[in-house]
C-alpha positions in Angstrom: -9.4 -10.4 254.3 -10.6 -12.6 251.3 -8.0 -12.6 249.3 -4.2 -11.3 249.1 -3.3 -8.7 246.5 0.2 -8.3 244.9 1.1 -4.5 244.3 3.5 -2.7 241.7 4.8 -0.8 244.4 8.4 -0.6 246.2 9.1 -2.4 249.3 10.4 0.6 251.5 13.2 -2.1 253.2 14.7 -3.3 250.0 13.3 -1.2 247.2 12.0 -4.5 245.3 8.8 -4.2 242.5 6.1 -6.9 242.7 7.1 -8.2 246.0 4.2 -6.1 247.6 1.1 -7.8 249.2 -2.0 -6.3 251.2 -1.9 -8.7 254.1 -4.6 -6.6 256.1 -7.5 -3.5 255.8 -8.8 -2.6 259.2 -11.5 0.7 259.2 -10.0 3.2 261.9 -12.4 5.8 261.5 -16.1 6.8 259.6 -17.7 10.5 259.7 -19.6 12.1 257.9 -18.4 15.8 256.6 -20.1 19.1 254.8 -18.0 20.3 252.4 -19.0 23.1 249.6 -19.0 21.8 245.7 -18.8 24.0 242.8 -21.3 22.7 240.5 -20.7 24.1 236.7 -23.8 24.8 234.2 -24.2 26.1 231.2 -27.2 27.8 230.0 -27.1 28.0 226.1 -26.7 31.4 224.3 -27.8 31.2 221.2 -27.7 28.1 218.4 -25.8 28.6 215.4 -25.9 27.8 211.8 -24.9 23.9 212.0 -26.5 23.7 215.6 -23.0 24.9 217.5 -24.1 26.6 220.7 -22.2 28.9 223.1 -22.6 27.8 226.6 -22.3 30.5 229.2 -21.0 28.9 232.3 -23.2 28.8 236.0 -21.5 27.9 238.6 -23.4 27.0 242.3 -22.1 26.7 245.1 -23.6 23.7 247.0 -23.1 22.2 250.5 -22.9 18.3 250.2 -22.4 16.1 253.0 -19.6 13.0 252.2 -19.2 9.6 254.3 -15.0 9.9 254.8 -13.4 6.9 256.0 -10.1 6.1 257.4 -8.7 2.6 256.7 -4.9 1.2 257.9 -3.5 -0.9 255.2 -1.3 -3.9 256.3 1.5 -5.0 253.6 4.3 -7.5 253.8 7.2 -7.7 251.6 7.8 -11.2 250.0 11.0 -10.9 249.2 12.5 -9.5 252.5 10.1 -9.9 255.1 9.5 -6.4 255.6 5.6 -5.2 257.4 4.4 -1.6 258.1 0.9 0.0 258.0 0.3 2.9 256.3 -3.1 5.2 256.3 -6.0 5.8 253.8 -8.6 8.0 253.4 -11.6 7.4 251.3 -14.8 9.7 250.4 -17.6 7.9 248.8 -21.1 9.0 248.4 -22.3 12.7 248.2 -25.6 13.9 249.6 -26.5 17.4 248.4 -28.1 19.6 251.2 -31.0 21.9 250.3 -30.0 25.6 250.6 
C-alpha cells in the first residue's frame, strides 16, 4: 500500500477516535453481476405561461451488468495495538444491456 490513512473511526479494543490506520487492502473477489435499474424520464406535458412544464414520469426497467468487488481492509489501532480485517464491497461501472 502507498501510503497509510488515519480514520475518524473507533478502535473496537479501546473505543479511541483518530487512532485508526488502513495498514492493508487486499482484493478477495471480482464478478461481474446483472442487476435491473429503474431508469426515470419524463416526457413534457405541456409548457406553461413563464415556460414551467409538467413532466410526466417514464420509468424503464433496464438490465445493467456491474463489476462488484470484494476487498479486506487491514487497520491497526495506534493507541492500543489493536488489528482486525473487516470486508468491503464495491460496484463500480454500469454497462446497460440491450433488451
Amino acid at each position: 500500500m502507498s501510503g497509510i490513512t488515519t480514520f475518524f473511526r473507533h478502535c473496537p479494543s479501546c473505543g479511541r477516535r483518530f487512532e485508526i490506520r488502513l495498514t492493508g487492502k487486499k482484493l478477495v473477489k471480482e464478478q461481474v453481476v446483472q442487476k435491473e435499474a429503474h431508469e426515470i424520464t419524463g416526457l413534457p406535458s405541456y409548457v406553461g405561461r413563464w415556460g414551467a412544464q409538467a413532466v410526466t414520469p417514464v420509468t424503464e426497467d433496464k438490465a445493467v451488468l456491474v463489476d462488484v468487488k470484494d476487498f479486506q481492509y487491514a487497520y491497526q489501532c495506534k493507541h492500543c495495538g489493536h488489528k482486525w480485517v473487516e470486508m468491503r464491497e464495491e460496484e463500480e461501472g454500469t454497462t446497460h444491456l440491450k433488451s
